[in-house]
C-alpha positions in Angstrom: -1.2 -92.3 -54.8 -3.4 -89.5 -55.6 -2.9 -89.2 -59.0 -5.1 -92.6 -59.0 -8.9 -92.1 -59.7 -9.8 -94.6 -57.0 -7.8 -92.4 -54.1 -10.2 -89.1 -55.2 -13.0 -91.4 -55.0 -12.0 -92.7 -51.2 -11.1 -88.7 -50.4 -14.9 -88.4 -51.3 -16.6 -91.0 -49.8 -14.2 -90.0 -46.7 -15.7 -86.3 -46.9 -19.0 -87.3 -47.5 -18.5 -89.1 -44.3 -17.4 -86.5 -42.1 -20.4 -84.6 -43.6 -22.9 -86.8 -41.9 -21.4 -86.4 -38.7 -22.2 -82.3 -39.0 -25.4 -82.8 -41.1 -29.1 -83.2 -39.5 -30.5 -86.7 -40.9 -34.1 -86.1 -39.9 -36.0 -83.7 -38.3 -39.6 -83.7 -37.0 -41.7 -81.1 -36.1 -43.9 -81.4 -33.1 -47.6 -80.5 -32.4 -46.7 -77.6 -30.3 -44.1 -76.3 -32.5 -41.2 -77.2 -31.7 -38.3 -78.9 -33.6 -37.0 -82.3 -33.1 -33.3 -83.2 -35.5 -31.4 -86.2 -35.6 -28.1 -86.5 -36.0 -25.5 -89.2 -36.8 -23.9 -87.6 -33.4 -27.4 -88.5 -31.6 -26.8 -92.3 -31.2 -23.3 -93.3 -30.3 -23.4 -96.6 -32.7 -24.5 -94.5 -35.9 -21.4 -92.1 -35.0 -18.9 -94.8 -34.3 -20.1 -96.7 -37.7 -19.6 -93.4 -40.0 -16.1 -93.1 -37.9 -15.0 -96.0 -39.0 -16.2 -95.5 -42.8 -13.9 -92.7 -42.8 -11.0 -94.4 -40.7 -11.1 -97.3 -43.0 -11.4 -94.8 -46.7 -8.8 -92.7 -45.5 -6.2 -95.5 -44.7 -7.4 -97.5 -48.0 -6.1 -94.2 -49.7 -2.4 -95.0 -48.6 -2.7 -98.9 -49.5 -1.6 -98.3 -53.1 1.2 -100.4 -53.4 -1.0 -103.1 -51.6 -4.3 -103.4 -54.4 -5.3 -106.6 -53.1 -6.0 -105.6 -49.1 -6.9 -102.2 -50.7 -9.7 -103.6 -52.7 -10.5 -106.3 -49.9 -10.7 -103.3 -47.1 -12.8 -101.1 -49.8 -15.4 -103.9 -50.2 -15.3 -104.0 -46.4 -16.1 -100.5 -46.0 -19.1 -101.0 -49.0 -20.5 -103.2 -46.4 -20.4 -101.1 -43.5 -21.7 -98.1 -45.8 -24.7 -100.5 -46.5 -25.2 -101.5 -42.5 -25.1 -97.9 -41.7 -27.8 -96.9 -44.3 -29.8 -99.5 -42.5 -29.0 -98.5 -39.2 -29.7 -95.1 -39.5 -33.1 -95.4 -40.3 -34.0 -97.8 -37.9 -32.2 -95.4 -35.4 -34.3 -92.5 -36.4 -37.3 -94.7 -36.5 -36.5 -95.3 -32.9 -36.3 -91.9 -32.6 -39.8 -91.0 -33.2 -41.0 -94.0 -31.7 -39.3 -92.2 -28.3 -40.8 -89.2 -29.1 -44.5 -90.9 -29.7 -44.0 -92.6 -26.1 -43.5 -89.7 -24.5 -46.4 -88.0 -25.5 -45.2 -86.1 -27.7 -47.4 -85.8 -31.4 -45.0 -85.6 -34.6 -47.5 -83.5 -37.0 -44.6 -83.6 -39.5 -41.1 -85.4 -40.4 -39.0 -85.3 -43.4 -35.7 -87.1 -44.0 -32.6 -83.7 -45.0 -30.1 -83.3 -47.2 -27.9 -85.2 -44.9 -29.8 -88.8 -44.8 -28.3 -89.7 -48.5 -24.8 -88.6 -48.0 -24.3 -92.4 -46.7 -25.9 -92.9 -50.5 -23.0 -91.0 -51.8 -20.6 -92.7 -49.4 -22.2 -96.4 -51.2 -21.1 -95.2 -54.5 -18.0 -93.4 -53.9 -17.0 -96.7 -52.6 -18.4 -98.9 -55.4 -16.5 -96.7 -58.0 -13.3 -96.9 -55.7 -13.7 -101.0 -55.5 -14.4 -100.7 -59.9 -10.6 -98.3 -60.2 -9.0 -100.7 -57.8 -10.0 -103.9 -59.9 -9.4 -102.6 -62.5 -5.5 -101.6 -61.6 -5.4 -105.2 -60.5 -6.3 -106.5 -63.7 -4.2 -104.1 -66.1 -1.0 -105.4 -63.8 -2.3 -109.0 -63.9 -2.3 -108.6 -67.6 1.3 -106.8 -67.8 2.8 -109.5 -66.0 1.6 -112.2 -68.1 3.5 -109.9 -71.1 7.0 -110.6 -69.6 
């Protein structure tokens, strides 16, 4: 189970996961000073989509015997890791447009460190889908040699 390349890449995307729920996305500072951050913990849906990236990784992990729903489930979570790159920046997009409204100047903003581990997350999982095919294929291929 571990011993598979594809598991360590679902552990990582997994980690990288539970990284974005600690990590500041975005922060802005304001024109008098102060700091603004958002996190993935800031909007209930970003949270509950990176949950489930890492719910759906970690189980994937014990599907071994099962490559088929494992690679199905994997290409699953490669979508959600897309929707959740997209819905975190329109969240934080949201976020400053809150901020604008109420009447509050952003003088600077910058994405952090923690806005492209859902990057990582996206290729973690591609590489995990790439092992898992090609598992499926080496056994197609051994089965056809009996």
């Amino acid at each position: 189970m571990i011993q598979r390349i594809q598991s360590l890449y679902l552990l990582l995307a997994a980690a990288a996961g539970i990284g974005t729920w600690f990590m500041n996305i975005w922060k802005a500072t304001l024109s008098d000073g102060t700091l603004s951050y958002f996190k993935a913990q800031s909007s209930f849906v970003v949270f509950v989509v990176y949950m489930l990236i890492v719910a759906l990784a970690l189980f994937c992990i014990f599907l071994f015997k099962n490559r088929k729903l494992q690679f199905r489930l994997t290409v699953l979570n490669i979508f959600l890791a897309i929707a959740s790159i997209a819905l975190q920046y329109f969240e934080v997009l949201n976020t400053a447009n809150k901020l604008q409204e109420g009447g509050r100047h952003i003088s600077d903003a910058s994405y952090l460190p923690g806005a492209f581990l859902p990057i990582l997350i996206l290729i973690f999982l591609f590489l995990a889908a790439r092992g898992i095919y090609k598992d499926e294929k080496l056994i197609k291929s051994l089965d056809r040699l009996r």
